[in-house]
FILOVO-83084 format. One record per residue (C-alpha): residue number from 1; residue in three letters; x, y, z. Coordinates in nm, 3 decimals. Layout:
+------+------+---------+---------+---------+
| resi | resn |      px |      py |      pz |
+------+------+---------+---------+---------+
|  NUM |  ALA |       X |       Y |       Z |
...
+------+------+---------+---------+---------+
This chain:
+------+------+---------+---------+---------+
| resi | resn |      px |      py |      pz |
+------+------+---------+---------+---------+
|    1 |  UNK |  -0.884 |  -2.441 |  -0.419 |
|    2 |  UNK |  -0.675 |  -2.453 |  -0.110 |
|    3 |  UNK |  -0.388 |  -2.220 |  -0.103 |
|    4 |  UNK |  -0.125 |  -2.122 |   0.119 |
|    5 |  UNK |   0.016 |  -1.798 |   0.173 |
|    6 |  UNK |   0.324 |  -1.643 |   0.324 |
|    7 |  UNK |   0.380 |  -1.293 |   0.358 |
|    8 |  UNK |   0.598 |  -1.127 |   0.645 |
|    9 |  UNK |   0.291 |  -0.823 |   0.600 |
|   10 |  UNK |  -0.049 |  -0.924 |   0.771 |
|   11 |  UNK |  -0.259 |  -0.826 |   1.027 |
|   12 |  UNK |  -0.261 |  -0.695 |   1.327 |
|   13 |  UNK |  -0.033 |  -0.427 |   1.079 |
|   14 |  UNK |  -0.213 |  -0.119 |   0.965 |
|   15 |  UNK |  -0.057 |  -0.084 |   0.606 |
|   16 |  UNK |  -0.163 |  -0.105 |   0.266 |
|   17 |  UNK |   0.007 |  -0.465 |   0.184 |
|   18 |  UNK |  -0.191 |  -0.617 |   0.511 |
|   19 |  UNK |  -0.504 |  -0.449 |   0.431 |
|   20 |  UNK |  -0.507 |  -0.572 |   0.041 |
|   21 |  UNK |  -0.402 |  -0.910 |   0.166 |
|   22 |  UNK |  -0.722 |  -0.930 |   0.412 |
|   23 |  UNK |  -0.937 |  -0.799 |   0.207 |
|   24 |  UNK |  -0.813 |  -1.055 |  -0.109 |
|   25 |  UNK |  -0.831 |  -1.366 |   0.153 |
|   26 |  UNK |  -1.203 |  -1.230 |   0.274 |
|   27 |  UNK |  -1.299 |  -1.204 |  -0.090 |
|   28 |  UNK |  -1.107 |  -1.550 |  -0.196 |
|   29 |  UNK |  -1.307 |  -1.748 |   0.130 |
|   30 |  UNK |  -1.646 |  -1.620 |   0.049 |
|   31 |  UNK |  -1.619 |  -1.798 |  -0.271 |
|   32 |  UNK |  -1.556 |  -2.111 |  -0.081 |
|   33 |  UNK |  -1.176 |  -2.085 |  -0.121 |
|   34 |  UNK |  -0.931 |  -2.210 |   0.150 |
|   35 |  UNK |  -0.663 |  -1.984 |   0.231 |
|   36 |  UNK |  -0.414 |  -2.017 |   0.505 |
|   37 |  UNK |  -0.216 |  -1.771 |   0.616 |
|   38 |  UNK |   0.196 |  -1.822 |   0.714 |
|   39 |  UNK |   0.305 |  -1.502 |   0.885 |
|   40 |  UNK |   0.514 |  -1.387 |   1.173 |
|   41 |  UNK |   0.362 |  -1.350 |   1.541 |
|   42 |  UNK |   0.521 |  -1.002 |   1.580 |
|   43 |  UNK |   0.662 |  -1.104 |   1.908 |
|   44 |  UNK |   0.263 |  -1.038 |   2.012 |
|   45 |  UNK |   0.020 |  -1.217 |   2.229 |
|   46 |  UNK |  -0.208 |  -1.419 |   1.999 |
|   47 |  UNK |  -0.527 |  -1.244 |   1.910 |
|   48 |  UNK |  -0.650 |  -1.365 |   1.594 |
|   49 |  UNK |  -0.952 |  -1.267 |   1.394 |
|   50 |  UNK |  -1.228 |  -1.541 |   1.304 |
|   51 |  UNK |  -1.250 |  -1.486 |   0.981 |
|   52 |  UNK |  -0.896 |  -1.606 |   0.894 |
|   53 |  UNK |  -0.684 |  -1.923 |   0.923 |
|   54 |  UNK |  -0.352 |  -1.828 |   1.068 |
|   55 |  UNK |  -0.018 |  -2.030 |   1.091 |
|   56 |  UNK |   0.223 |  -1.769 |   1.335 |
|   57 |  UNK |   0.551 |  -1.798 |   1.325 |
|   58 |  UNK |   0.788 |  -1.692 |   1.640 |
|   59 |  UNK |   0.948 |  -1.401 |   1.538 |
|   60 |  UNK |   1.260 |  -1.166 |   1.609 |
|   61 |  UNK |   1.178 |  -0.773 |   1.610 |
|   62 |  UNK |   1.419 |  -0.656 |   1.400 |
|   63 |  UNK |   1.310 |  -0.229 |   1.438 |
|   64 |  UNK |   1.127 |  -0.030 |   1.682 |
|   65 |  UNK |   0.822 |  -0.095 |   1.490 |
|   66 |  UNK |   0.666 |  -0.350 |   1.594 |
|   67 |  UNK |   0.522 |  -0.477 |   1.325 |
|   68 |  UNK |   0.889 |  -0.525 |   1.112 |
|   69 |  UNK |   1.026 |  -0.870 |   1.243 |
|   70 |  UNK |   1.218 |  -1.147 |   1.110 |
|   71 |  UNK |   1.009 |  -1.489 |   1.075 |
|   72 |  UNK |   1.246 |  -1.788 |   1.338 |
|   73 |  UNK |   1.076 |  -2.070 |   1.121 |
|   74 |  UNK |   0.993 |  -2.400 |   1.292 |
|   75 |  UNK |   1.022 |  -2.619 |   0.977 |
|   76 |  UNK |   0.876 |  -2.914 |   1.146 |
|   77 |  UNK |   0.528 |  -2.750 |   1.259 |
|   78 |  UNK |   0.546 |  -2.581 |   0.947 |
|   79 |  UNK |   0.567 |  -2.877 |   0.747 |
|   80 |  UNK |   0.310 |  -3.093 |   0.959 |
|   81 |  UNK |   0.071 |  -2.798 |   0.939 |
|   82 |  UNK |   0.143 |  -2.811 |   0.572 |
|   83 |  UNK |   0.088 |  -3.177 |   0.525 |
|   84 |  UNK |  -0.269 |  -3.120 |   0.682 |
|   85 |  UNK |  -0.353 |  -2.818 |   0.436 |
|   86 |  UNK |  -0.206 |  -2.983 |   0.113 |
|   87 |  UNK |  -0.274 |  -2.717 |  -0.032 |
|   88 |  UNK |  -0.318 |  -2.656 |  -0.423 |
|   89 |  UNK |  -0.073 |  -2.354 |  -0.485 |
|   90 |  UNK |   0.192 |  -2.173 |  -0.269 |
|   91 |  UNK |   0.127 |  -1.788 |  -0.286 |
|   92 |  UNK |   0.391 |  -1.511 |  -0.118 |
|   93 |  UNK |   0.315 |  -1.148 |  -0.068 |
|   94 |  UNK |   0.656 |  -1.069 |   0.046 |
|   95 |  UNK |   1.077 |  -1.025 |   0.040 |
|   96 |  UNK |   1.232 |  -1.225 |   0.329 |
|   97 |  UNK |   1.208 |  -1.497 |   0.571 |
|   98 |  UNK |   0.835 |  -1.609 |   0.484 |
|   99 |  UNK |   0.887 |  -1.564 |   0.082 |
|  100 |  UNK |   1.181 |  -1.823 |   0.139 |
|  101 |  UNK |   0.975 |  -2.014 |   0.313 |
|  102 |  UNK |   0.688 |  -2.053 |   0.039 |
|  103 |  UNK |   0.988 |  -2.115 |  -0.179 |
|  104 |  UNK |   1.110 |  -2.425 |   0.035 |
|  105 |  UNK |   0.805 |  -2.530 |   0.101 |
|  106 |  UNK |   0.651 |  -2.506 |  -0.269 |
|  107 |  UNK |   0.987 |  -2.713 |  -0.416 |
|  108 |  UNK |   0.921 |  -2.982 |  -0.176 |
|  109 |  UNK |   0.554 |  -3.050 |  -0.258 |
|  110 |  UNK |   0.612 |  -3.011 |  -0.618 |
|  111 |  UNK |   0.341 |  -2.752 |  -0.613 |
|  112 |  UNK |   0.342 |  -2.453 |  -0.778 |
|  113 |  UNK |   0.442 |  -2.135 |  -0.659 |
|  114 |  UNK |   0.271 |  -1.793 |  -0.748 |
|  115 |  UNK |   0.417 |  -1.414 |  -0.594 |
|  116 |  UNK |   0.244 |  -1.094 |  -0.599 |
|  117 |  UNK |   0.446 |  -0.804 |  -0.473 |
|  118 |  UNK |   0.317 |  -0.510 |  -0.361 |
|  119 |  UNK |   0.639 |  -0.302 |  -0.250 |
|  120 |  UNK |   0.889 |  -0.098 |  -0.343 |
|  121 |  UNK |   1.133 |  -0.267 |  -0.153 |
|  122 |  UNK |   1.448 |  -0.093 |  -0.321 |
|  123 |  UNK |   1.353 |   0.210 |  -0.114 |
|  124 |  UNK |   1.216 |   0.032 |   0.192 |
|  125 |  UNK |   1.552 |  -0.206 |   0.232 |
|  126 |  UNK |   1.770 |   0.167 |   0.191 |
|  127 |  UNK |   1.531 |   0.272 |   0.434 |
|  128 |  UNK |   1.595 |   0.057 |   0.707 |
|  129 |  UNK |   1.987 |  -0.015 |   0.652 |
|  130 |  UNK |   2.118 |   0.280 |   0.501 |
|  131 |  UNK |   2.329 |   0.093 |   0.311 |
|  132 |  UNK |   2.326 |   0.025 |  -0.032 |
|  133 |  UNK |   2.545 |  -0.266 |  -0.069 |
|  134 |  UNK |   2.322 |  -0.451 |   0.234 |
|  135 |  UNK |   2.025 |  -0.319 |  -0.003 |
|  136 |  UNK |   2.147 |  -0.459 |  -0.326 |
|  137 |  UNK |   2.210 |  -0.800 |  -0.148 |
|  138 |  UNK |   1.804 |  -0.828 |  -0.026 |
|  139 |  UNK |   1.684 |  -0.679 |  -0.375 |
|  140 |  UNK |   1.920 |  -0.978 |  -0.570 |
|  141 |  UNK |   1.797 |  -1.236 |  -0.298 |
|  142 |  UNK |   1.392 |  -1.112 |  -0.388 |
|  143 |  UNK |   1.494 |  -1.156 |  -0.746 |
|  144 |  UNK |   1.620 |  -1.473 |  -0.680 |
|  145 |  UNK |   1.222 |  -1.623 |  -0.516 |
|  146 |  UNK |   1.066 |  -1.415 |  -0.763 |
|  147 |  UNK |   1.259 |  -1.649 |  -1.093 |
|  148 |  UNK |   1.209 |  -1.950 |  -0.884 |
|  149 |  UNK |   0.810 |  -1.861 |  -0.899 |
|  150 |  UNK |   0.604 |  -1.968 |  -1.213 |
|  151 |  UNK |   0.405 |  -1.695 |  -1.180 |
|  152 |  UNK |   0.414 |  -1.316 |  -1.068 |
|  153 |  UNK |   0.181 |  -1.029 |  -1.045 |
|  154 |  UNK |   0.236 |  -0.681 |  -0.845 |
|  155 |  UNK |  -0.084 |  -0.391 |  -0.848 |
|  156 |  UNK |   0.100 |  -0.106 |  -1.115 |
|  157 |  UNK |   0.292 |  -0.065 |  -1.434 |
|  158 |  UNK |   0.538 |   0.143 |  -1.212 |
|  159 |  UNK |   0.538 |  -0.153 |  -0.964 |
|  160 |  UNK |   0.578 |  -0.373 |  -1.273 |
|  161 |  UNK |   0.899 |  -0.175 |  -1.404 |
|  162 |  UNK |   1.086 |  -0.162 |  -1.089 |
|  163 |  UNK |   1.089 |  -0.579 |  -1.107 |
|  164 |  UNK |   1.216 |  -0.604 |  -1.372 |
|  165 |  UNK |   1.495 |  -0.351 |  -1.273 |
|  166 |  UNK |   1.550 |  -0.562 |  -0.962 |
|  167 |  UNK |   1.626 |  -0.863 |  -1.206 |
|  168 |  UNK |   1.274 |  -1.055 |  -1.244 |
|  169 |  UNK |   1.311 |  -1.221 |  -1.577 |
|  170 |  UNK |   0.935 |  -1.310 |  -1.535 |
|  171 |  UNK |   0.636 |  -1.196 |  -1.697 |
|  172 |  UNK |   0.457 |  -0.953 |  -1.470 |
|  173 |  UNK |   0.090 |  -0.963 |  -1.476 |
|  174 |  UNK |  -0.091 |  -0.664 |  -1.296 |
|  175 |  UNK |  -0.358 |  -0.689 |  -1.097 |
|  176 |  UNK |  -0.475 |  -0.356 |  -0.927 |
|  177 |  UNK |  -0.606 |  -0.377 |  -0.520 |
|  178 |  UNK |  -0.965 |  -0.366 |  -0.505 |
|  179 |  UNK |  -1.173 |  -0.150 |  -0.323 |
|  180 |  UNK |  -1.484 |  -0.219 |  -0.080 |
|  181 |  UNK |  -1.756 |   0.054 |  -0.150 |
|  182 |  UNK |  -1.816 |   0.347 |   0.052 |
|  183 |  UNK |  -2.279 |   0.314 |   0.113 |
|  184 |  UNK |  -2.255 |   0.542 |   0.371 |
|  185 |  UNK |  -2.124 |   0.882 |   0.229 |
|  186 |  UNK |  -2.353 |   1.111 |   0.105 |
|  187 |  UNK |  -2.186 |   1.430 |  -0.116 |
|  188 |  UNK |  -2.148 |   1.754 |   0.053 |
|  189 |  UNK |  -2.046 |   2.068 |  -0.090 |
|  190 |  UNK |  -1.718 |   2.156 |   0.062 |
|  191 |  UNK |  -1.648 |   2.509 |   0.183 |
|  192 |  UNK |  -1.418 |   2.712 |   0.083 |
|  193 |  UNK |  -1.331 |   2.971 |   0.392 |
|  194 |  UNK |  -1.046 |   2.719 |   0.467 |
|  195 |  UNK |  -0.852 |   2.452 |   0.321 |
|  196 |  UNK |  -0.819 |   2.142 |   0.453 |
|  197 |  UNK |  -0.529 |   1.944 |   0.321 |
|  198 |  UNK |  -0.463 |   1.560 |   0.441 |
|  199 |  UNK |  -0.243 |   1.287 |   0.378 |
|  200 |  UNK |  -0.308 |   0.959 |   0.529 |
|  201 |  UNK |  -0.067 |   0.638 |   0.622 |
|  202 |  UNK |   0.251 |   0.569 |   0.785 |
|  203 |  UNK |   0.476 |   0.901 |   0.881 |
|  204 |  UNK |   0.804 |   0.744 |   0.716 |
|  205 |  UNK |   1.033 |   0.921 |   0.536 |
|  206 |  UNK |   1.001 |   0.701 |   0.238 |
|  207 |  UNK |   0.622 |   0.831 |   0.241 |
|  208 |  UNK |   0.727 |   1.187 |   0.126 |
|  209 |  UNK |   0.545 |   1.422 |   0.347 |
|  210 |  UNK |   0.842 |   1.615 |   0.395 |
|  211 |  UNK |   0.802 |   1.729 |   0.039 |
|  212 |  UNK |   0.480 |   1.853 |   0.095 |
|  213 |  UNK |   0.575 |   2.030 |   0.391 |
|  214 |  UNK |   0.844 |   2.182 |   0.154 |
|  215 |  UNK |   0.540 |   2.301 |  -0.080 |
|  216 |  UNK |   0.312 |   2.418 |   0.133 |
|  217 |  UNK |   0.572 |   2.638 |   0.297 |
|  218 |  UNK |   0.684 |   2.768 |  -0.038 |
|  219 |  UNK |   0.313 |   2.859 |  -0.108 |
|  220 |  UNK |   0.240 |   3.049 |   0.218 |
|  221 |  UNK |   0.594 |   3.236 |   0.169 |
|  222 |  UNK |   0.503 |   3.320 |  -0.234 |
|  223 |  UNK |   0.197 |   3.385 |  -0.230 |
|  224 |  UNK |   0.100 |   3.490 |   0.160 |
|  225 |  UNK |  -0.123 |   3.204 |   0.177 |
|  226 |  UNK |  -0.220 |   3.106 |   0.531 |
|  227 |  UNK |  -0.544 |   2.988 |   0.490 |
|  228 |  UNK |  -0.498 |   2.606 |   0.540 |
|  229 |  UNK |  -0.436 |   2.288 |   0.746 |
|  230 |  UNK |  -0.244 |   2.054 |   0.684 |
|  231 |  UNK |  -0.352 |   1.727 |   0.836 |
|  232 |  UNK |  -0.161 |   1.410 |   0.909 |
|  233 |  UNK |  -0.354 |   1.106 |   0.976 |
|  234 |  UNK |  -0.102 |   0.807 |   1.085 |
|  235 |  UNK |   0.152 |   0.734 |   1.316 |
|  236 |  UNK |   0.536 |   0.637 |   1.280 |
|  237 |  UNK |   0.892 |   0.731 |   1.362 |
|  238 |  UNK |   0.959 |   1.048 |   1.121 |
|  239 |  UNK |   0.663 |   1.292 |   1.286 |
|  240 |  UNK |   0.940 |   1.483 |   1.529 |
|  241 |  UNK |   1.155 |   1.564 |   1.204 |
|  242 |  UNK |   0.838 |   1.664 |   1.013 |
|  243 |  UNK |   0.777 |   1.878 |   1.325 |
|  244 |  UNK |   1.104 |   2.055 |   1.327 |
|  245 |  UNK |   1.067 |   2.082 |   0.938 |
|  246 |  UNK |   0.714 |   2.243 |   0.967 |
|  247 |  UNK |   0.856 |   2.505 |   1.188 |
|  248 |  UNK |   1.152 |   2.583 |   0.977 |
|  249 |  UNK |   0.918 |   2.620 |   0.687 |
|  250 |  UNK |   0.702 |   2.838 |   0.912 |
|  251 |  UNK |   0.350 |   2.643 |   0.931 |
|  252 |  UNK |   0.399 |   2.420 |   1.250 |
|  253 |  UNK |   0.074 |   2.637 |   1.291 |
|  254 |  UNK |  -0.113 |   2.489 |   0.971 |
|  255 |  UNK |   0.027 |   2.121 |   1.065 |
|  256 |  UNK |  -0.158 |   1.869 |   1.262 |
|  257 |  UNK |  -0.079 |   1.540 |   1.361 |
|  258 |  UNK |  -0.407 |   1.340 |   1.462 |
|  259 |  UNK |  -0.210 |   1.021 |   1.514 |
|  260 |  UNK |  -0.354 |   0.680 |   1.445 |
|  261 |  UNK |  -0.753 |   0.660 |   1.355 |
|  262 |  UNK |  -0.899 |   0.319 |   1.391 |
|  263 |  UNK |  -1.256 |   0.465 |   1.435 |
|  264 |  UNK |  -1.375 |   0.446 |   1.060 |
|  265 |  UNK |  -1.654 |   0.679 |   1.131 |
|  266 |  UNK |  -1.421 |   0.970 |   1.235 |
|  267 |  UNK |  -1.188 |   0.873 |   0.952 |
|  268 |  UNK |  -1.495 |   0.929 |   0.709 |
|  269 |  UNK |  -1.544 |   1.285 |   0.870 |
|  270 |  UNK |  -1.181 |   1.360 |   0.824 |
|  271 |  UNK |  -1.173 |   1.274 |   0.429 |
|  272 |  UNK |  -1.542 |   1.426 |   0.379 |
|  273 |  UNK |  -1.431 |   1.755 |   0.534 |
|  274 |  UNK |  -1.112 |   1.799 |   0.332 |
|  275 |  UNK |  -1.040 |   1.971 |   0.006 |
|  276 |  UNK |  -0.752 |   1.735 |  -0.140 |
|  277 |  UNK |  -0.542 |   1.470 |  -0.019 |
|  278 |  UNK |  -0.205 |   1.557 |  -0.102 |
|  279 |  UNK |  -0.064 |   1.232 |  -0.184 |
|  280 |  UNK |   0.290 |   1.287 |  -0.326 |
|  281 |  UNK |   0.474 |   0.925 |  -0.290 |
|  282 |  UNK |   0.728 |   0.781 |  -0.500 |
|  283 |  UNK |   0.693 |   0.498 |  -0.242 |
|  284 |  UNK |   0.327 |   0.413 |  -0.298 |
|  285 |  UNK |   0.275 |   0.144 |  -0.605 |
|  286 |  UNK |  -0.095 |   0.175 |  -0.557 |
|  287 |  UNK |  -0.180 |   0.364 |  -0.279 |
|  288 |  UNK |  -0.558 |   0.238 |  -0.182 |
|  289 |  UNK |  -0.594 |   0.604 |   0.008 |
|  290 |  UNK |  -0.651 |   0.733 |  -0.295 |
|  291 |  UNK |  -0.987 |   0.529 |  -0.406 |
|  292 |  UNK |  -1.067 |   0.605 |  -0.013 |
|  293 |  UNK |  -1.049 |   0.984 |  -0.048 |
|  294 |  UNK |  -1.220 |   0.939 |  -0.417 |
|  295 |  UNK |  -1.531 |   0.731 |  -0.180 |
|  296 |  UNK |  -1.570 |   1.069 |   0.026 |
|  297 |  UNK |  -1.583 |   1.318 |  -0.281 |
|  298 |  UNK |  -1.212 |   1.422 |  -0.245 |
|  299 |  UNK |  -0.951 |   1.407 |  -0.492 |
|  300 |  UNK |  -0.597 |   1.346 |  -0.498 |
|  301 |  UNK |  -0.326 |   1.548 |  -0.621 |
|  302 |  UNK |  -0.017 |   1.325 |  -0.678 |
|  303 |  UNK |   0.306 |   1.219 |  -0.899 |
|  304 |  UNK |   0.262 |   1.210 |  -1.288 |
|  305 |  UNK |   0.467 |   0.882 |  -1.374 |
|  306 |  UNK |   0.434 |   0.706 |  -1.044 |
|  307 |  UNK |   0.197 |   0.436 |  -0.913 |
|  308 |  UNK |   0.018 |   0.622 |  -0.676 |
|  309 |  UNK |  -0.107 |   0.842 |  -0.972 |
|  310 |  UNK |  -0.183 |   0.554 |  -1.231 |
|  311 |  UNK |  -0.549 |   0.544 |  -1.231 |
|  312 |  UNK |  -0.616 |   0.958 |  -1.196 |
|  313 |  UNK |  -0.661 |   1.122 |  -1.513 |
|  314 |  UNK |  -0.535 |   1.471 |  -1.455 |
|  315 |  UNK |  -0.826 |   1.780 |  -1.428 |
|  316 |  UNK |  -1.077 |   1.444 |  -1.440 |
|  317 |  UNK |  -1.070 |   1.261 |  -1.198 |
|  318 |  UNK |  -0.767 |   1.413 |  -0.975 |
|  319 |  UNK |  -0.463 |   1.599 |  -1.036 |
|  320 |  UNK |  -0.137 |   1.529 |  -1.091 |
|  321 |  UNK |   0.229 |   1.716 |  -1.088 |
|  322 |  UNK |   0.583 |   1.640 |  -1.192 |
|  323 |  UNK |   0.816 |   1.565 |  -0.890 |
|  324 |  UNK |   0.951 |   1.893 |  -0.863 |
|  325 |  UNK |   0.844 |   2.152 |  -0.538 |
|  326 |  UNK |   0.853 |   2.448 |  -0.759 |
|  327 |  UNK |   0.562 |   2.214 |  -1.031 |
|  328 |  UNK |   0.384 |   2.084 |  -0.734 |
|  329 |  UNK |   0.382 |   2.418 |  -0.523 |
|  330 |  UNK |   0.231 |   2.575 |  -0.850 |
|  331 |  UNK |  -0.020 |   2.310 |  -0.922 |
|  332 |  UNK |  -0.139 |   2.337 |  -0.552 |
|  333 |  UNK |  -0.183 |   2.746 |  -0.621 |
|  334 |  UNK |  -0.416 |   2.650 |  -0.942 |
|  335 |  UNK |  -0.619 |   2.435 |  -0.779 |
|  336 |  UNK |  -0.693 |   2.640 |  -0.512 |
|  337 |  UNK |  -0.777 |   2.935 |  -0.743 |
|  338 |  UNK |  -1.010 |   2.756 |  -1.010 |
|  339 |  UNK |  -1.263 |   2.659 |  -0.800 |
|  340 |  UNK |  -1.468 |   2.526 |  -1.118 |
|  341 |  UNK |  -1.184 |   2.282 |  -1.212 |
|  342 |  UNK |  -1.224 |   2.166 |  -0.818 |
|  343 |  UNK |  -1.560 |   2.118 |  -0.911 |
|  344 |  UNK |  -1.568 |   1.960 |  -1.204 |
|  345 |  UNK |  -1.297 |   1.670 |  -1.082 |
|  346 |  UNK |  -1.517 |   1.639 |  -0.754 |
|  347 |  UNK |  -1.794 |   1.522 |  -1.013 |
|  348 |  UNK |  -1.528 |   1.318 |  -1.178 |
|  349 |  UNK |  -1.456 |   1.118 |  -0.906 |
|  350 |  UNK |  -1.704 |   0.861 |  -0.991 |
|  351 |  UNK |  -1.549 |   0.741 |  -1.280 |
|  352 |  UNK |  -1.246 |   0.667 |  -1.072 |
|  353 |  UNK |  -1.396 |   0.326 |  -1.042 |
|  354 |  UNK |  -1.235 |   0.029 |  -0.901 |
|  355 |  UNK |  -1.309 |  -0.304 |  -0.928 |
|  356 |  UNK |  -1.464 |  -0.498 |  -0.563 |
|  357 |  UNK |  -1.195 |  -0.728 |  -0.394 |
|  358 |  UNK |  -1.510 |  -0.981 |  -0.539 |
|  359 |  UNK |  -1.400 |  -0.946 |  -0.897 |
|  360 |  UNK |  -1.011 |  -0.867 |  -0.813 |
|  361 |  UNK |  -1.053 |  -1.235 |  -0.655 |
|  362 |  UNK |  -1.154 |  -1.371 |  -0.920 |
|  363 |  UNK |  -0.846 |  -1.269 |  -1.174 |
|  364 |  UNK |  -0.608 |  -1.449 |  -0.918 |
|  365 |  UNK |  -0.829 |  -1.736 |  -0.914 |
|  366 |  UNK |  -0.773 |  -1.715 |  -1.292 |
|  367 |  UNK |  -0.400 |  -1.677 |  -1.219 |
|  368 |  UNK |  -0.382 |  -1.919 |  -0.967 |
|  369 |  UNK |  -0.576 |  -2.178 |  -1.190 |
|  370 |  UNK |  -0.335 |  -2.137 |  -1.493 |
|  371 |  UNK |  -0.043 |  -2.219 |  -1.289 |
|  372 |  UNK |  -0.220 |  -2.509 |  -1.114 |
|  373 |  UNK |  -0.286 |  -2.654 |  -1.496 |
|  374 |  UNK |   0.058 |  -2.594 |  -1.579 |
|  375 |  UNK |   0.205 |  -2.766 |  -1.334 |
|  376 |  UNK |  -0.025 |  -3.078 |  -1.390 |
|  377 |  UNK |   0.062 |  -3.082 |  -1.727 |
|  378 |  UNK |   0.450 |  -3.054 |  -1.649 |
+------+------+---------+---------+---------+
């Protein structure tokens, strides 16, 4: 099967949508698949990886961040590059310029057109704009590709809701991210003289780590607890207001920031040497730190009702809390207190199994192949 696919979310990016999209194209090739990928440069030198066929497109940075940019597409070399491919089935991982694209492109080859979308992009669009009429437009313009698809799947039930809110009027099929097995870990016992607390990703404000802050400094100022760290593993442009908020709530001291960790061998020490990953996003639809942290023998405590907390069962194999600061400040207490609860979700951690990006693969071949059929028989 040859497929191209556009997303405005790939590599070199460090998130969650360019990681699951790698990992799906690694698992897709090694089956003999041909994939080819339609993204923006990121106004960056080229410096692509061997083990993936990349179309860039020149691109306009649209933020600060680098990796946010809006896709200048060059129809023509799109089109011959296109021509070359033929590809099979159009595929888009995204809400803007490269979505429209596969769109465009998937109308004039009479081919059909599949969309997976792995973002909540109602609170990513507010976000950026601060606007919620320029917010409304995007979300009724994503609605928009995502009817014109004939197929579309996102990674949660939560995920799977919020479509539909945003005006899909397709059927949403799920498919959950995969997750490449951890071989080297072996289980430690974890100590309990101090507490090491971690979340992991971007530092956004749509990420939620200033509620967390909030908890933890309700729990030191309740119940005198000082006994912890708080670490922050990621970069991004809310850290200096989750400074000033850490010292308002009186544990800048228990806060650390360790920045960006590409070395995966220090990130493994970090998650094998804390107690909990604290993990509280609305944001997250299905937050692959969580199976990550699971892979090191430390659980999660997140949202009850959100995708980020779909596949823990509470007091098995994490914990979970309603999104409240007085629930999740309490929650936190108990768990550090019942140190045979801990224990017994530490042991439950193995049945938070996920499938390998090898088998995920293989439902969107499934996926892929039904649409393919349909559109023959059309």
């Amino acid at each position: 099967m040859k497929i191209a696919l556009f997303t405005d979310s790939f590599l070199p990016g460090k998130g969650g949508t360019e990681n699951a999209i790698a990992n799906l194209v690694l698992a897709l090739q090694k089956k003999g698949h041909i994939v080819r990928i339609y993204c923006p440069d990121y106004h960056q030198p080229e410096q692509e990886s061997k083990d993936f066929s990349v179309f860039r497109v020149k691109s306009i940075a649209l933020t600060k961040n680098e990796m946010m940019a809006l896709p200048s597409l060059c129809k023509k070399k799109m089109l011959q590059d296109l021509e070359m491919l033929d590809p099979d089935i159009f595929y888009f991982c995204s809400a803007s310029g490269m979505a429209k694209a596969a769109v465009y492109f998937a109308k004039k080859f009479k081919r059909p057109l599949a969309a997976t979308i792995h973002t909540k992009f109602h609170m990513a669009f507010y976000n950026s704009s601060k606007s919620k009429l320029i917010t409304a437009a995007l979300i009724k313009s994503l609605a928009n590709k995502l009817n014109k698809a004939d197929g579309v799947t996102t990674v949660s039930n939560d995920m799977a809701r919020a479509l539909k809110e945003y005006g899909c009027k397709k059927d949403v099929q799920v498919i959950r991210n995969g997750m490449n097995k951890n071989l080297n870990y072996e289980d430690k016992e974890k100590s309990f003289e101090h507490f090491n607390f971690l979340f992991c990703g971007h530092v956004i404000k749509v990420k939620n780590i200033q509620f967390t802050i909030k908890c933890l400094g309700n729990l030191k100022a309740k119940y005198n607890f000082d006994n912890f760290t708080f670490n922050i593993a990621g970069t991004g442009n809310y850290q200096k207001k989750l400074e000033k908020l850490a010292k308002k709530c009186k544990i800048d001291k228990n806060v650390k920031f360790l920045g960006y960790i590409s070395d995966k061998n220090e990130l493994g020490n970090i998650y094998s040497t804390s107690h909990l990953l604290l993990f509280p996003s609305p944001f997250d639809t299905d937050g692959l730190v969580v199976l990550e942290a699971a892979s090191y023998s430390t659980p999660t405590l997140a949202l009850n009702g959100y995708g980020c907390g779909e596949r823990i069962t509470d007091n098995q194999t994490g914990f979970l809390s309603d999104y409240d600061e007085k629930a999740f400040t309490e929650r936190l207490w108990q768990i550090i207190n019942d140190k045979a609860a801990y224990q017994k979700v530490r042991k439950g951690l193995a049945n938070l199994i996920a499938k390998s990006w090898e088998q995920i693969s293989d439902e969107y071949l499934e996926f892929f192949d039904n649409l393919i059929k349909n559109n023959k028989n059309k």
